[in-house]
Structures are given as structure tokens and as C-alpha cells.
C-alpha positions as CSV (number, residue, x, y, z in Angstrom):
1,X,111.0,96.3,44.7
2,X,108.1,99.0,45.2
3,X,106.1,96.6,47.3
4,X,109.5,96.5,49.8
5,X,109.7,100.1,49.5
6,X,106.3,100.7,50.0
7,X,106.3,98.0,53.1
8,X,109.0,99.8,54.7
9,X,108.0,103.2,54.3
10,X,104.8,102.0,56.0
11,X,106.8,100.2,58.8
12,X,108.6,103.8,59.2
13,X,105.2,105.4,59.2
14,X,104.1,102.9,62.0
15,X,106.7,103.5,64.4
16,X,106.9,107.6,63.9
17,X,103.0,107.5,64.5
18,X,103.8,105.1,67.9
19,X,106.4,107.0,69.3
20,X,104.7,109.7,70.7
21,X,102.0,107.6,72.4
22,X,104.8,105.5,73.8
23,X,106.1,108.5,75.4
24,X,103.2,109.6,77.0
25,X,102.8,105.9,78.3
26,X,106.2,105.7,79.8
27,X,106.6,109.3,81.3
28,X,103.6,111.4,83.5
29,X,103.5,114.3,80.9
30,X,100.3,116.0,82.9
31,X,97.4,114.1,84.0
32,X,94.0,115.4,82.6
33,X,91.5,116.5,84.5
34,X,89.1,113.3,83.8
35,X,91.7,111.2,83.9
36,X,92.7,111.8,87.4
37,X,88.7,111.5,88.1
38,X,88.7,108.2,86.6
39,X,91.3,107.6,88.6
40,X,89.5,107.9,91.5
41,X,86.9,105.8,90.4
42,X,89.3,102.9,90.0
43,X,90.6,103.5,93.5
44,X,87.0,103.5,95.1
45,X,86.7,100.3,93.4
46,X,89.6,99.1,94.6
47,X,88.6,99.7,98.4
48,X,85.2,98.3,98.1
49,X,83.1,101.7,97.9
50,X,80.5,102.1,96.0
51,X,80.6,106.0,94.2
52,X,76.8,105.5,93.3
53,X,76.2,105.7,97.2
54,X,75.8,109.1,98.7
55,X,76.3,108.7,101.9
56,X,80.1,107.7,101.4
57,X,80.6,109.3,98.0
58,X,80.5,112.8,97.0
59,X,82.1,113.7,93.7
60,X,80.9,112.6,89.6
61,X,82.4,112.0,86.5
62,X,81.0,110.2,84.0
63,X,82.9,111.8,80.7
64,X,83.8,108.1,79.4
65,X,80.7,106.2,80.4
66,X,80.0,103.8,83.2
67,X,82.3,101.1,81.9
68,X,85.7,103.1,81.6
69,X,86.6,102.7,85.1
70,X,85.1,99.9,85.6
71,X,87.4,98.6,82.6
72,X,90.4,100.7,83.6
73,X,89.7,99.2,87.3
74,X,90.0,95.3,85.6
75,X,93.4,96.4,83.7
76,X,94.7,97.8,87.7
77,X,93.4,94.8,89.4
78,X,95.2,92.3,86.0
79,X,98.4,95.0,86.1
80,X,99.1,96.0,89.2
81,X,102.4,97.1,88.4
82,X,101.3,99.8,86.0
83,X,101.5,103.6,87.5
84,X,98.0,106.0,87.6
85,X,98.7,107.3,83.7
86,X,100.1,104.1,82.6
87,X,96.2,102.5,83.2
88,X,94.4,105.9,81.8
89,X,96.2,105.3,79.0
90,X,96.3,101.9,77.9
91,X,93.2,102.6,75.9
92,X,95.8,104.9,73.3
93,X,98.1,102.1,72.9
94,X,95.3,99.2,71.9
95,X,93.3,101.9,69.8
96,X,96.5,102.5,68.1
97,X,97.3,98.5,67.3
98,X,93.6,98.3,66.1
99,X,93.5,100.8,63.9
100,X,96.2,99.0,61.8
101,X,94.9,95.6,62.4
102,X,91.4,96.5,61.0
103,X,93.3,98.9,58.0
104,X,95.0,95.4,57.4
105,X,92.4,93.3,57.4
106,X,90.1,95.5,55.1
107,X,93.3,96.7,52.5
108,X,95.9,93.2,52.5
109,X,94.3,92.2,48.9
């Protein structure tokens, strides 16, 4: 009986915790400023332009790393259907899932 209580108090937990990041997923709260940078970088990408070459590309961003947009650019080009904020934040939903999946896998004994 405390092991069901305790499961679904958990599964509660889970989907409180979730909600707000579905939200943000779903609905264009506000763009950060990076992200709509990234964006850009996944755009260039996406029209063949190279932003490490100067004489076509003027602008810099590198907050995340190098492979952010190139990531974010291979989740555009696998989803295209997925608005500007939907692939800038894809990242919240995994991160989410993993963070239980690896607190499962180091608590289920």
C-alpha cells in the first residue's frame, strides 16, 4: 500500500514538474536573446552559408558551443514541422526525461 502511494505521489510529482516545460514548448512565451541567435545559426545552415566566413557572415554567438546549432539544425532538418521555439527547446523536454531515467536507473533497487 505505501509503495502505491509512494508510486503515485511520484507520478503526480512527474507531471506537475512537466507541465510547465510543456507549456513553454507549445506556446512562444518570449524568445531569449540566444535563442533567437541560435536560431539564426540553424537558418544559415539551412541555406548553405557558412557563419565562420566573413565575407558573407557578420554576427557571433557561441553561448552553447559549436554543436548546439549544429544539433538544433539536425532536429529542424529531422522536424521540419516544429516552430523556431519548439527546436530551441527540445533540449528542456529530453533533459527533463533523462533526469528520471538516470534517477531510475541509479534508485529502482
Amino acid at each position: 500500500m505505501k509503495k502505491n502511494l509512494l508510486n503515485l505521489l511520484l507520478l503526480i510529482i512527474f507531471f506537475v514538474l512537466l507541465s510547465p516545460i510543456l507549456i513553454a514548448f507549445f506556446y512562444p512565451i518570449e524568445l531569449e536573446v540566444r535563442e533567437s541567435t541560435l536560431w539564426l545559426h540553424v537558418l544559415t545552415m539551412k541555406a548553405n552559408i557558412n557563419i565562420y566566413d566573413g565575407k558573407l557572415v557578420a554576427y557571433a554567438n557561441q553561448a552553447h558551443g559549436v554543436m548546439d546549432p549544429i544539433i538544433k539544425y539536425l532536429i529542424n532538418l529531422s522536424f521540419p514541422f516544429l516552430q523556431p521555439w519548439q527546436v530551441s527547446r527540445v533540449f528542456w523536454i529530453l533533459s527533463y526525461f533523462l533526469i528520471f531515467l538516470i534517477n531510475y536507473l541509479v534508485f529502482k533497487n
